[in-house]
LUMSE-647060 format. One record per atom (N, C-alpha, C): residue number from 1; atom name; y, z, x. Coordinates in steps of 0.05 Angstrom, whole numbers, plus 5000, padded with zeros to 4 digits. Atoms other than C-alpha are relative to their C-alpha. Layout:
R pos site c2 c3 c1
R NUM CA Y Z X
...
END
This chain:
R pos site c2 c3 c1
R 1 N 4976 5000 5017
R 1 CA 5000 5000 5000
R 1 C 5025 5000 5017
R 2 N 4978 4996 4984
R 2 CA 5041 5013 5060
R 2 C 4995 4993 5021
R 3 N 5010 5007 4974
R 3 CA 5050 4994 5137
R 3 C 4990 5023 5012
R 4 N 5014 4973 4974
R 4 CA 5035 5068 5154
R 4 C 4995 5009 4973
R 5 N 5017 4988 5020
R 5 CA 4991 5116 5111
R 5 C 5030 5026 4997
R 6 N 4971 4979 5010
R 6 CA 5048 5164 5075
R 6 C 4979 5029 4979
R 7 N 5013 4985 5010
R 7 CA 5024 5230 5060
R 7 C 5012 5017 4969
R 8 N 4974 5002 5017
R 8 CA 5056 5234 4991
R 8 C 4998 5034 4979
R 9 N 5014 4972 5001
R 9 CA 5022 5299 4974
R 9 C 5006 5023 5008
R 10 N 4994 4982 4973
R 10 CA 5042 5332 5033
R 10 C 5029 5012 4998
R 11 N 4972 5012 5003
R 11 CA 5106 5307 5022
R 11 C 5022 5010 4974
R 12 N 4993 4989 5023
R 12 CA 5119 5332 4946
R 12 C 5004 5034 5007
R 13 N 5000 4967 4994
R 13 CA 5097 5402 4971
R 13 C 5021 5008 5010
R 14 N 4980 4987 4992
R 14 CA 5152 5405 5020
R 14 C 5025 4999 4987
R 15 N 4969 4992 5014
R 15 CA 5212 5389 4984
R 15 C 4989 5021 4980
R 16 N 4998 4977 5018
R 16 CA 5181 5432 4929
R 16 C 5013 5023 5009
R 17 N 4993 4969 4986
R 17 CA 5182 5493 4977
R 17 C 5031 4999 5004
R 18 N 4982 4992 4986
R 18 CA 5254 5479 4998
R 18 C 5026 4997 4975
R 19 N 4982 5002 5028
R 19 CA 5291 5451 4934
R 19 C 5007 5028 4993
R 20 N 4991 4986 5007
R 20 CA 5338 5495 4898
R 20 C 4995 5014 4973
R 21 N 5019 4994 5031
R 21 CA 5302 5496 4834
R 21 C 4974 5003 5008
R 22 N 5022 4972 4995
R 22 CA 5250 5552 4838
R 22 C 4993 4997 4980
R 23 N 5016 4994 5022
R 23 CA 5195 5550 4790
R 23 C 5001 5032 4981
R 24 N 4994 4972 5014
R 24 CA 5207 5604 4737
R 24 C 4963 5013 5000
R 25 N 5030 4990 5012
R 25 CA 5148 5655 4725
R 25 C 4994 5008 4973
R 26 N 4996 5007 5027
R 26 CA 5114 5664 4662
R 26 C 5018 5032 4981
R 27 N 4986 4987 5005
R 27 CA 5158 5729 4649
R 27 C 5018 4988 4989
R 28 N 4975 5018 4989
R 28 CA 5217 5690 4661
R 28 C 5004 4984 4967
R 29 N 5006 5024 5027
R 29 CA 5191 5639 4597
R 29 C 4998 5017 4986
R 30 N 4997 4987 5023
R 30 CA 5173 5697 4555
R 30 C 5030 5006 4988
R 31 N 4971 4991 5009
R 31 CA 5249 5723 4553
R 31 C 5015 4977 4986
R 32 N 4975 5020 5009
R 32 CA 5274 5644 4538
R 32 C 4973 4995 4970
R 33 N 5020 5012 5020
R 33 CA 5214 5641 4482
R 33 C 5015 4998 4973
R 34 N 4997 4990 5028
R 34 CA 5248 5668 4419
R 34 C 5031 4975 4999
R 35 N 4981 5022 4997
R 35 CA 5315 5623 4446
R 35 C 4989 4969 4991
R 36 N 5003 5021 5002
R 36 CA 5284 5563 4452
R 36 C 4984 4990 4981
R 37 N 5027 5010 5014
R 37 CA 5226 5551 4401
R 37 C 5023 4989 4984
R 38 N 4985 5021 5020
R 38 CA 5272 5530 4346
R 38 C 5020 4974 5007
R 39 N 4999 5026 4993
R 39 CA 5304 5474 4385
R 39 C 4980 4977 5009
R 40 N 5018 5016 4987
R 40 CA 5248 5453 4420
R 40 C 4978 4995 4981
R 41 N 5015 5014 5023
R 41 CA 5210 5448 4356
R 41 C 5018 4979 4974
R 42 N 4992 5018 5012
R 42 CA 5250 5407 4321
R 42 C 5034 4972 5018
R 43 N 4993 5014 4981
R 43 CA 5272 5350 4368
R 43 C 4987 4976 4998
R 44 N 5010 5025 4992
R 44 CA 5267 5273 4369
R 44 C 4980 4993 5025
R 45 N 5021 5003 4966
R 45 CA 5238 5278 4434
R 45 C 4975 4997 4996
R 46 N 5024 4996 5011
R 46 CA 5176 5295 4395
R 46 C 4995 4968 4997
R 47 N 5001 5029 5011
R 47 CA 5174 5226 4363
R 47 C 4992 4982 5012
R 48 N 5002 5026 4978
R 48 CA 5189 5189 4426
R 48 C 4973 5008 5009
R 49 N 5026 4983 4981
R 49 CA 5133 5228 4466
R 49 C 4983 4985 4980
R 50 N 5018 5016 5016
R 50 CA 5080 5206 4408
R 50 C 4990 4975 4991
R 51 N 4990 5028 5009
R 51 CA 5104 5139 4391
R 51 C 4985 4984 5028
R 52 N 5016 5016 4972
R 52 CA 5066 5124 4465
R 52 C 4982 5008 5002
R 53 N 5026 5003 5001
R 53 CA 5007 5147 4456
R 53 C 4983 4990 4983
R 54 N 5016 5020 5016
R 54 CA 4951 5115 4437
R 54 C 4970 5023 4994
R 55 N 5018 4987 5010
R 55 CA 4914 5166 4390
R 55 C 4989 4993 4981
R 56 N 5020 5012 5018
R 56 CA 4862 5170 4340
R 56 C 4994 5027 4972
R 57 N 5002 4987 5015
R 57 CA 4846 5215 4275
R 57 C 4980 5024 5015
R 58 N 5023 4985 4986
R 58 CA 4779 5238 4314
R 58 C 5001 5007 5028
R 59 N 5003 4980 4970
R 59 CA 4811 5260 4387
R 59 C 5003 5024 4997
R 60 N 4990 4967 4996
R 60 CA 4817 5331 4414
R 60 C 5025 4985 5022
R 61 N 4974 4986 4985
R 61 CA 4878 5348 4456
R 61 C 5005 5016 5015
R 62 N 4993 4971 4986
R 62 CA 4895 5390 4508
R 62 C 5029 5000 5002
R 63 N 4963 4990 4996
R 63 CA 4976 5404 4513
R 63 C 4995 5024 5024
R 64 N 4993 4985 4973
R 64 CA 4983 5440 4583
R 64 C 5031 5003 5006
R 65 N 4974 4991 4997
R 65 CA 5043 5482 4581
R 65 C 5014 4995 4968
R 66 N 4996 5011 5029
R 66 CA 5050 5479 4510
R 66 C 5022 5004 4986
R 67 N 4977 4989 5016
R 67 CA 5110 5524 4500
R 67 C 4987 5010 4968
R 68 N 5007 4991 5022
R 68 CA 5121 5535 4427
R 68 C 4995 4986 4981
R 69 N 5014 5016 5022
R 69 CA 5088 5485 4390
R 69 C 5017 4973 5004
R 70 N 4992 5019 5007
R 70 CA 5127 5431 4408
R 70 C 4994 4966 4994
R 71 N 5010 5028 4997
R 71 CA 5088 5369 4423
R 71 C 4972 5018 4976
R 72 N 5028 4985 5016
R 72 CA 5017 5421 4395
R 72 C 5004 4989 4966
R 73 N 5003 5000 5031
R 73 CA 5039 5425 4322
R 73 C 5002 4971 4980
R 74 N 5006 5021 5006
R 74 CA 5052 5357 4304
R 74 C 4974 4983 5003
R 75 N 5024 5017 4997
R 75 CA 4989 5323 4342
R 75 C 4983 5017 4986
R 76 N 5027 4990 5016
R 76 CA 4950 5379 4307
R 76 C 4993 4987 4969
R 77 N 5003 5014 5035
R 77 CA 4970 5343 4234
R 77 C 4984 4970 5011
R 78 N 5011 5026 5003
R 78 CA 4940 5276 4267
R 78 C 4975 4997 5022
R 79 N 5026 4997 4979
R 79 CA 4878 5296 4315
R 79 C 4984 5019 4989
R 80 N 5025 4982 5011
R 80 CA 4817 5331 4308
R 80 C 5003 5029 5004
R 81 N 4990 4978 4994
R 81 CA 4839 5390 4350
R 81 C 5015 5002 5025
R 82 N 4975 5001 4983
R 82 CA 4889 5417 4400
R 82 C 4989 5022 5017
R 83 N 5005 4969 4984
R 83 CA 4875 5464 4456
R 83 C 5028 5005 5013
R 84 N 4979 4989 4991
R 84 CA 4940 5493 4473
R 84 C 5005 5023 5016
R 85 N 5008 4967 4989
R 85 CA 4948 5540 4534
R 85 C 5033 4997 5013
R 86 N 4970 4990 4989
R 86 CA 5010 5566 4565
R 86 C 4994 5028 5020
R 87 N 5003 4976 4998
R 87 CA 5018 5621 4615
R 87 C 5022 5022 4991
R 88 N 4973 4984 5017
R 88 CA 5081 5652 4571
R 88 C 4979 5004 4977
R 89 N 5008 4984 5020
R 89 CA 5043 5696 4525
R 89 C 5021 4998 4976
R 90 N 4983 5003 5024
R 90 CA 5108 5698 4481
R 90 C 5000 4968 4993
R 91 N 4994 5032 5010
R 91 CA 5108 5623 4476
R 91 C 4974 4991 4986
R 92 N 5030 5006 5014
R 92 CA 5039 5622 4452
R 92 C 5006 5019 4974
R 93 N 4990 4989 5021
R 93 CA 5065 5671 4400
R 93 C 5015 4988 4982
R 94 N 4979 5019 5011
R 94 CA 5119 5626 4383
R 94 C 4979 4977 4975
R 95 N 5015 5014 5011
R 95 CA 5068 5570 4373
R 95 C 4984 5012 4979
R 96 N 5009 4988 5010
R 96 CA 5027 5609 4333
R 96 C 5009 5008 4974
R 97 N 4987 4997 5022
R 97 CA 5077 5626 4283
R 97 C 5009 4983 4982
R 98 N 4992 5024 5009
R 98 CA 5103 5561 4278
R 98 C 4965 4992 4979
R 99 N 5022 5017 5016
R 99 CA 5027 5532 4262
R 99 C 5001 5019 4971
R 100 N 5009 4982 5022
R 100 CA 5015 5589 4210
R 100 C 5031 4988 4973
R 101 N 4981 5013 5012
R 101 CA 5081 5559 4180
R 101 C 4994 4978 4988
R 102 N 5005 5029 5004
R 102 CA 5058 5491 4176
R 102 C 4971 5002 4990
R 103 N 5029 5003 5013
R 103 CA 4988 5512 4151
R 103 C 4976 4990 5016
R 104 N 5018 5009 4983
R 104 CA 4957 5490 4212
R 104 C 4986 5011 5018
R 105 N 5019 4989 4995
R 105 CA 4886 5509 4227
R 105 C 4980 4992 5034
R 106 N 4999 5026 4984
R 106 CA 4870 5459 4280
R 106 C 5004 5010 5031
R 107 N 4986 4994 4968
R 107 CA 4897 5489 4350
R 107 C 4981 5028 5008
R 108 N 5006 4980 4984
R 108 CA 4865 5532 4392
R 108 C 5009 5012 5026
R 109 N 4976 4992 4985
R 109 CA 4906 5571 4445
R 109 C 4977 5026 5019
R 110 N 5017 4977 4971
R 110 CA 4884 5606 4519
R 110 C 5033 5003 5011
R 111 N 4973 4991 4973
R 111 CA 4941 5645 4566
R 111 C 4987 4994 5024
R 112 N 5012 5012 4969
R 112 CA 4921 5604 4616
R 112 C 5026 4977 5010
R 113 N 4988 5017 4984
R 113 CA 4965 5563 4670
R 113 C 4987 4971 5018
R 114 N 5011 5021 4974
R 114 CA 4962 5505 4719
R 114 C 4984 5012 5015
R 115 N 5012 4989 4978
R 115 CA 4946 5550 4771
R 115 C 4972 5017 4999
R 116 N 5022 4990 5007
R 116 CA 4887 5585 4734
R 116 C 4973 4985 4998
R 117 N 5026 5005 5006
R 117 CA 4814 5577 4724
R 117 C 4994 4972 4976
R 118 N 5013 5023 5018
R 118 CA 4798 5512 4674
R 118 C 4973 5001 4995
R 119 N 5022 5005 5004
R 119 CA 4729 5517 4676
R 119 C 4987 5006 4969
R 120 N 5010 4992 5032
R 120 CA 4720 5548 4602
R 120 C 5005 4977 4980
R 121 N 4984 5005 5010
R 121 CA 4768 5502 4575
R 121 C 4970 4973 4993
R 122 N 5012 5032 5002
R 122 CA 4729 5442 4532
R 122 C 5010 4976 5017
R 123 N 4997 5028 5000
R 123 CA 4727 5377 4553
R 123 C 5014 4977 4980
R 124 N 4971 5010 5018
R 124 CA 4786 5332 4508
R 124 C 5000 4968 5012
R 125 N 4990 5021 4996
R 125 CA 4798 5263 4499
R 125 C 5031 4995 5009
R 126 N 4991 5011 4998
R 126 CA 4860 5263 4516
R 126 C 5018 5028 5016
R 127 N 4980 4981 4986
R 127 CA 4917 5305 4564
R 127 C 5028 4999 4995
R 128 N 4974 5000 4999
R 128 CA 4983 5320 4550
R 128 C 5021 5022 5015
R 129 N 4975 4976 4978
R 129 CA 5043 5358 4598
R 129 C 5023 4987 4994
R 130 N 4971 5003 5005
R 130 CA 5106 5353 4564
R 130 C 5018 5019 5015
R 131 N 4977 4980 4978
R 131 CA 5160 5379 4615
R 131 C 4995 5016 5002
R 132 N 5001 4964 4982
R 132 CA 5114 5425 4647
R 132 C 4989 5002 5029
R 133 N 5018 4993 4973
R 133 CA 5089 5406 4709
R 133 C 5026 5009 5024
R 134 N 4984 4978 4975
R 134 CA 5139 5446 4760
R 134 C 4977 5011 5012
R 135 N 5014 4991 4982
R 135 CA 5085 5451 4803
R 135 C 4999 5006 5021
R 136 N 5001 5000 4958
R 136 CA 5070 5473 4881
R 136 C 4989 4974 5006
R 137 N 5028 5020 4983
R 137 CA 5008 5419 4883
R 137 C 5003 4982 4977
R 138 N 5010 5018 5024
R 138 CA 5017 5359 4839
R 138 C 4988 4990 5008
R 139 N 5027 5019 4992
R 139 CA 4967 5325 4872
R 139 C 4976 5016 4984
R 140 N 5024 4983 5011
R 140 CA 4921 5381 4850
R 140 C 5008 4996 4964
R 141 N 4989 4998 5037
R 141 CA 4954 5385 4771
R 141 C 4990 4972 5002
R 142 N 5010 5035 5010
R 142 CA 4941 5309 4768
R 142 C 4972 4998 4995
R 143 N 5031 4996 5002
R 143 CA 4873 5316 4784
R 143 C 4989 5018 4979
R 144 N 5005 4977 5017
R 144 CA 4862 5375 4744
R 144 C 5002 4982 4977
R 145 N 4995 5012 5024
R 145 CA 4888 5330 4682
R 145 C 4989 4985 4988
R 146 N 5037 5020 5005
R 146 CA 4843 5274 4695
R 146 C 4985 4999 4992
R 147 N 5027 4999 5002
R 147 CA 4784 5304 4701
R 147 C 4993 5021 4971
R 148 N 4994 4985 5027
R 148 CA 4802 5346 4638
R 148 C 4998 4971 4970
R 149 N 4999 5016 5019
R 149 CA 4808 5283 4591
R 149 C 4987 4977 5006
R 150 N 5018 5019 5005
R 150 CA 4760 5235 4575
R 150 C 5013 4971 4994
R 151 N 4991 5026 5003
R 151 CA 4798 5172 4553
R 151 C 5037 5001 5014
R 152 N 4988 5007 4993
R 152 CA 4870 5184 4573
R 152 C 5019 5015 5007
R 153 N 4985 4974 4998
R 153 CA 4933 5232 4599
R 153 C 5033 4992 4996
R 154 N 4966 5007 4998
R 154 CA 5005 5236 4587
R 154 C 5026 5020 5007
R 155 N 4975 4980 4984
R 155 CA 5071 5267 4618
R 155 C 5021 4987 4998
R 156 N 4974 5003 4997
R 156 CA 5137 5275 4617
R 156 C 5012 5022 5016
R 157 N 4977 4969 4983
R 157 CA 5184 5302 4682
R 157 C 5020 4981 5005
R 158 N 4973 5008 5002
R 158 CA 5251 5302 4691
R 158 C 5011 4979 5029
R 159 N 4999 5023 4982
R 159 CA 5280 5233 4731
R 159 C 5023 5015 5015
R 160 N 4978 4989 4992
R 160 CA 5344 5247 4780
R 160 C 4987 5024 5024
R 161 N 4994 4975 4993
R 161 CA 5325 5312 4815
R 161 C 5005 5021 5000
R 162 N 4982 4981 5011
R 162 CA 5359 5357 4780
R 162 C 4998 5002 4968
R 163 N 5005 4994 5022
R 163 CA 5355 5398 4720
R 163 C 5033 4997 4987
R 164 N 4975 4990 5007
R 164 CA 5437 5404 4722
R 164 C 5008 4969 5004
R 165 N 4982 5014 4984
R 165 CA 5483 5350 4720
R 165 C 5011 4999 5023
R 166 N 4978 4997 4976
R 166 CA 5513 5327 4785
R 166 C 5026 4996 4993
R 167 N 4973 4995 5004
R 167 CA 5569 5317 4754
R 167 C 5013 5020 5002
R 168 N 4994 4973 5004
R 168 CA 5574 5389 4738
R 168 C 4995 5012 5022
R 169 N 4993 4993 4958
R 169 CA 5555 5408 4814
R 169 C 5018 4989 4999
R 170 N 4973 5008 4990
R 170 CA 5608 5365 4837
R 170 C 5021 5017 4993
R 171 N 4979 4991 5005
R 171 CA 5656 5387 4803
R 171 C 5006 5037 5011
R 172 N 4995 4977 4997
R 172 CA 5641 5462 4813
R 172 C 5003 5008 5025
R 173 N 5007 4995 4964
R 173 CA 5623 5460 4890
R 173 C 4975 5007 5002
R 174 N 5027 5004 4986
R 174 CA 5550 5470 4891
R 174 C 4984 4978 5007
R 175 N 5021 5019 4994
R 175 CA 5511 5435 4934
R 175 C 4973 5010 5001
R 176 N 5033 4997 5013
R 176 CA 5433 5434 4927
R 176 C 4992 4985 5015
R 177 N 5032 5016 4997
R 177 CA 5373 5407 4947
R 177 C 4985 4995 4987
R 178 N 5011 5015 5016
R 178 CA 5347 5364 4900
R 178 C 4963 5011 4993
R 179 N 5029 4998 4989
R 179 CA 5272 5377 4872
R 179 C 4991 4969 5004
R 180 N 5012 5017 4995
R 180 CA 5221 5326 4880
R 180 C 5008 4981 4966
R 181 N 5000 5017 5013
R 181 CA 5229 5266 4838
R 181 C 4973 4990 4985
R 182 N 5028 5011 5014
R 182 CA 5180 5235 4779
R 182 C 4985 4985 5025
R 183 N 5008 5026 4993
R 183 CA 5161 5176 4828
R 183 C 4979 5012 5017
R 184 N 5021 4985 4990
R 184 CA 5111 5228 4866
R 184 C 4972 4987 4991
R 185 N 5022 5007 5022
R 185 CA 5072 5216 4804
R 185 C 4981 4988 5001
R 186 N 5006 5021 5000
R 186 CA 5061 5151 4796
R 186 C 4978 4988 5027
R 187 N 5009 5002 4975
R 187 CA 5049 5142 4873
R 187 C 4973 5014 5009
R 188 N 5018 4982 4985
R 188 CA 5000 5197 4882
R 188 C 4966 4987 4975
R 189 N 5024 5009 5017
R 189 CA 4956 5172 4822
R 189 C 4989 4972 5007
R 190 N 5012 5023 4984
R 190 CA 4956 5098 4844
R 190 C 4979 5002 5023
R 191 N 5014 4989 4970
R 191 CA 4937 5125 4916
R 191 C 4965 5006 4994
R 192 N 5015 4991 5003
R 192 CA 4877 5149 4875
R 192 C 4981 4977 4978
R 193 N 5016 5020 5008
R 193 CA 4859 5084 4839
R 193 C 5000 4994 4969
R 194 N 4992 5009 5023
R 194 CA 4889 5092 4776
R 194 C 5026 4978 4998
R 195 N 4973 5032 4998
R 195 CA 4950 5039 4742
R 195 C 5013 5015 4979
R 196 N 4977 4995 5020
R 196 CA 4999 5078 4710
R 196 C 5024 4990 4992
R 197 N 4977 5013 5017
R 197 CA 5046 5062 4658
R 197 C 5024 5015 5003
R 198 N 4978 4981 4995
R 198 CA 5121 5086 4665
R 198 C 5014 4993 4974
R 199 N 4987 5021 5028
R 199 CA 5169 5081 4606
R 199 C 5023 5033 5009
R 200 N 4992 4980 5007
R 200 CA 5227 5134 4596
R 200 C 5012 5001 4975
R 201 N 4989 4988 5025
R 201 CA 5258 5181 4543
R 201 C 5022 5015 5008
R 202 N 4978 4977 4993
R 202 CA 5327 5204 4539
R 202 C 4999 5013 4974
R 203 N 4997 4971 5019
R 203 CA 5341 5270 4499
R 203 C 5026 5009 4997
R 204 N 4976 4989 5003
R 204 CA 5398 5289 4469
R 204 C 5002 5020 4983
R 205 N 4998 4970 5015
R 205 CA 5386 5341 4405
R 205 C 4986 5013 5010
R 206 N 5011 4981 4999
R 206 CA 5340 5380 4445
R 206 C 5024 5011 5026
R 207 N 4989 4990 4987
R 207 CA 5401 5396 4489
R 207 C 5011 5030 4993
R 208 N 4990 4972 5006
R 208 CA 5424 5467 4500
R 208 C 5035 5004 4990
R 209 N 4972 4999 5011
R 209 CA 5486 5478 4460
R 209 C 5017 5036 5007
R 210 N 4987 4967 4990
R 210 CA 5534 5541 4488
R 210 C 5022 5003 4985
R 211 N 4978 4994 5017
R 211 CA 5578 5575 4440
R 211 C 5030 5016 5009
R 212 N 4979 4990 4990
R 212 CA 5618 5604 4494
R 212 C 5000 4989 5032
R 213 N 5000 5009 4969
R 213 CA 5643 5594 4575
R 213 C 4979 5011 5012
R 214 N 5025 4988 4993
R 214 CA 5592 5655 4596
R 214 C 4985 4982 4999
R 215 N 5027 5004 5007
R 215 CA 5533 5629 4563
R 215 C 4994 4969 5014
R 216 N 5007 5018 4995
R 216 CA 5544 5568 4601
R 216 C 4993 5002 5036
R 217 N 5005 4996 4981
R 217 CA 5559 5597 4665
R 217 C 4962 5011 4999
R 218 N 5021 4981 4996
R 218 CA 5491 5643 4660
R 218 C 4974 4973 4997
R 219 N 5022 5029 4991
R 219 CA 5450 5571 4646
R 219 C 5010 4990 5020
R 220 N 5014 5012 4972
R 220 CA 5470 5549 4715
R 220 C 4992 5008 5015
R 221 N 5017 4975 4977
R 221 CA 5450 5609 4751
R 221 C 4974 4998 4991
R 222 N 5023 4995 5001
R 222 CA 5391 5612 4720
R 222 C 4981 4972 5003
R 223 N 5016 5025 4984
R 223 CA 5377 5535 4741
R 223 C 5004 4996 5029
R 224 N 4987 5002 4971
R 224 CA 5414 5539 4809
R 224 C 5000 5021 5018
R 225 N 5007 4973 4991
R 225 CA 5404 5608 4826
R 225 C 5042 5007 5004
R 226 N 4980 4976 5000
R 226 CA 5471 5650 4845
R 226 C 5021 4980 5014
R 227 N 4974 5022 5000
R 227 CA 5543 5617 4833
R 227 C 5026 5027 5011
R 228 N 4974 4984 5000
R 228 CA 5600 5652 4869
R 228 C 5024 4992 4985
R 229 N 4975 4994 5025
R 229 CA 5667 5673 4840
R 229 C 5015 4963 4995
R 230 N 4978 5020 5002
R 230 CA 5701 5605 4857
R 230 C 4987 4978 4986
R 231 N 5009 5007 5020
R 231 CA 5649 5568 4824
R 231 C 4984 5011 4972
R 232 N 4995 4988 5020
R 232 CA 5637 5614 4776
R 232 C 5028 4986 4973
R 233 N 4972 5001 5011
R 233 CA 5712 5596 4750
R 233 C 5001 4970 4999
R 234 N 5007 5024 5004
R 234 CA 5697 5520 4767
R 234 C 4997 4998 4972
R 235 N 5020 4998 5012
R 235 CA 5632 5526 4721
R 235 C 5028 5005 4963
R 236 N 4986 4993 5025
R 236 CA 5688 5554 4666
R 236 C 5019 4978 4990
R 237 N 4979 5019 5000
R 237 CA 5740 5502 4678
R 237 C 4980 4974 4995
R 238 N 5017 5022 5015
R 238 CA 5692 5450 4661
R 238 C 4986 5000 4978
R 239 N 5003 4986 5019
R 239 CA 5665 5486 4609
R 239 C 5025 4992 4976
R 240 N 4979 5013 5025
R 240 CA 5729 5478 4569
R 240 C 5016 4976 5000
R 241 N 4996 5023 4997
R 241 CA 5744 5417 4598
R 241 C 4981 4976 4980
R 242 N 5020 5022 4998
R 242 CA 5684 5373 4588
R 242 C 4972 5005 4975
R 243 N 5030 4993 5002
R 243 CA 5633 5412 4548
R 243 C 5009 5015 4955
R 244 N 4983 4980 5022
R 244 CA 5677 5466 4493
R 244 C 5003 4983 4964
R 245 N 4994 5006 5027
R 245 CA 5701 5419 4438
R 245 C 4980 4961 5001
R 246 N 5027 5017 5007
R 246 CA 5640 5362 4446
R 246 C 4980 5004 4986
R 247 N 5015 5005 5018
R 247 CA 5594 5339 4396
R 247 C 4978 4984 5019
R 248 N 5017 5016 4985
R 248 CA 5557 5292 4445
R 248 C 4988 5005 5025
R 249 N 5011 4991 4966
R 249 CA 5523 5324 4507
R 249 C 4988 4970 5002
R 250 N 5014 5016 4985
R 250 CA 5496 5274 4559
R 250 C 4981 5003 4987
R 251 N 5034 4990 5002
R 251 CA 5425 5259 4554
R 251 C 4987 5007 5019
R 252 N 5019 4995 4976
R 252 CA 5373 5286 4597
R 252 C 4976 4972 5002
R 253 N 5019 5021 5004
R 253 CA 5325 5229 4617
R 253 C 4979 5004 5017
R 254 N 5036 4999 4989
R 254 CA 5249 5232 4623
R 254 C 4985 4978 5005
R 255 N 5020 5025 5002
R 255 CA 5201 5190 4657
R 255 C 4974 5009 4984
R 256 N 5022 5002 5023
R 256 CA 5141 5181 4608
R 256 C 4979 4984 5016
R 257 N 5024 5007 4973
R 257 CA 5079 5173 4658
R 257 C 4971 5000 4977
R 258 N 5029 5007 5012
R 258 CA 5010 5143 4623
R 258 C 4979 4989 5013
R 259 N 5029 5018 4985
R 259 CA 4937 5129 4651
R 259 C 4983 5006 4992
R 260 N 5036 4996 5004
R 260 CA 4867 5120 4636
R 260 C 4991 5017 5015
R 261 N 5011 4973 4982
R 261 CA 4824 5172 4655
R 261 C 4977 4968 5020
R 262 N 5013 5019 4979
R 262 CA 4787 5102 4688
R 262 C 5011 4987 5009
R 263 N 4993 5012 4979
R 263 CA 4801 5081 4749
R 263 C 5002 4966 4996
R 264 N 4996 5024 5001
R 264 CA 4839 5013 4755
R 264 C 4997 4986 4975
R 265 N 5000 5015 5028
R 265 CA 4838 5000 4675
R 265 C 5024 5011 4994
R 266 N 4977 4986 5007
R 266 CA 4904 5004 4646
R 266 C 4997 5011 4971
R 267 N 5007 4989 5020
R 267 CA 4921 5042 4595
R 267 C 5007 4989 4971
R 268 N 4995 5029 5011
R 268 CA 4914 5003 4524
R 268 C 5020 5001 4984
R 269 N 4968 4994 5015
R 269 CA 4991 5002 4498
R 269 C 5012 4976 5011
R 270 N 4990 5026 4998
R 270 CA 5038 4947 4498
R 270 C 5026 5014 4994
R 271 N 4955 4996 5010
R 271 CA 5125 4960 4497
R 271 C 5004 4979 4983
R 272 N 4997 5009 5013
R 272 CA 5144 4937 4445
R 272 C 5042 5008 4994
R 273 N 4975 4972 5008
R 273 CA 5226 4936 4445
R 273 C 5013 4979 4985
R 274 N 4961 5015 5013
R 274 CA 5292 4921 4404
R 274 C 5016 5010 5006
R 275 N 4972 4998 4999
R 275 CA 5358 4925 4406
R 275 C 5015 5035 5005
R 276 N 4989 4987 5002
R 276 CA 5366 4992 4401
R 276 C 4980 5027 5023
R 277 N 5017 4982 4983
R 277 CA 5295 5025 4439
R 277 C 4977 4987 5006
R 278 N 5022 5005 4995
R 278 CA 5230 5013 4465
R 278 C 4980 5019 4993
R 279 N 5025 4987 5012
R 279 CA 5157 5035 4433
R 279 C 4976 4984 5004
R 280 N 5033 5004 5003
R 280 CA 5088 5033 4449
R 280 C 4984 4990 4980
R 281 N 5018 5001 5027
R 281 CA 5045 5001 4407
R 281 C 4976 5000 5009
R 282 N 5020 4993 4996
R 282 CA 4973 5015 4405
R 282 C 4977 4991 4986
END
């Protein structure tokens, strides 16, 4: 694929370790659980995410990193069953409440992580990791996903680098170290003899809306880690600049990563676009 062998594996690991965006732990997720479930359950994003895969009345499902039902509760109204694990105990709570809401019987749920044990876990036609792989080892999570799903897997991580606008660095004065980029992905699975599909999704109502300057400062510390006073006061001045009396946040944009669980067969979807988006058809 290349004039010299690129260890791309190797390679993911280290910027992981040095990037500025630190994997949260699942503590960390319990405290944003009760925040976030009701955006993150009702979000177009959903739509797009589904609208590309190519499912069936009679698959199972695994959702890895399931949160609170976001991608889970929907595919549970159109699949056989759902195994939903998370290692945020409250977010498995979340989900949980949500299904019992929706009447849905269908899902089955482990407090289990990437980094944990799989071996209990059924066997599933099909894999899904909606914006959760912040991993140390994606080479290892990839594999893991694979060999987890029988006909096919799907993901969405964030394109760019960055969870924050650079805009919004710039302006404030932090600089960063970028994490690793989707294109890992792609690269590390080819390397391995699959032909993945790329497509992306931008997101705009599942953005975080702040009803004050604080609550905006305290979301970049808690993606950037620790903002002194002068951008602190930046962070504010943009805040009521750019952010205060908008209806329209940016979008965040996801690449949308698809492959057969067999080697060198693609996976069977076709783009289908118009004028206004592109969709899988199946």
């Amino acid at each position: 694929m290349f004039l010299k062998e690129i260890d791309f594996a190797l390679m993911y690991k280290e910027h992981k370790e040095v990037t500025v965006f630190k994997g949260k732990n699942s503590g960390d997720w319990d405290k944003k659980s009760k925040e976030m479930a009701p955006r993150m359950q009702k979000s177009s994003y959903v739509e797009d995410f589904i609208s590309r895969m190519d499912i069936s009345s009679s698959d199972t499902v695994l959702d890895i990193g399931c949160g609170p039902g976001t991608l889970a509760i929907p595919l549970a109204k159109m699949v056989k069953q759902v195994i939903a694990i998370d290692f945020s105990a409250q977010m498995l709570e979340e989900l949980e409440a949500y299904a019992a809401r929706e009447g849905i019987t269908n899902i089955k749920t482990y407090h289990i992580g990437w980094d944990d044990d799989w071996s209990h876990l059924p066997q599933v036609d099909i894999a899904v990791a909606s914006r959760s792989m912040e991993v140390k080892d994606i080479e290892e999570a990839l594999k893991k996903m694979t060999t987890q799903a029988k006909k096919a897997s799907y993901l969405t991580y964030k394109t760019g680098g960055s969870f924050v606008d650079m805009e919004i660095l710039d302006f404030i004065g932090k600089k960063i170290i970028t994490k690793p980029d989707f294109w890992y992905i792609p690269l590390l699975l080819y390397k391995d003899g699959y032909l993945p599909y790329i497509d992306y999704i931008p997101t705009k109502d599942g953005s975080v809306r702040y009803s004050n300057a604080e609550e905006f400062v305290t979301s970049l510390i808690w993606s950037v880690g620790a903002l002194d006073e002068t951008q602190q006061q930046r962070a504010r001045e943009y805040y009521k600049l750019h952010i205060k009396d908008s209806n329209a946040p940016k979008p965040s944009m996801w690449a949308f990563v698809a492959w057969s669980s067999v080697k060198q067969e693609m996976i069977g979807c076709k783009l289908s676009k118009t004028t206004s988006s592109s969709t899988l058809v199946c």
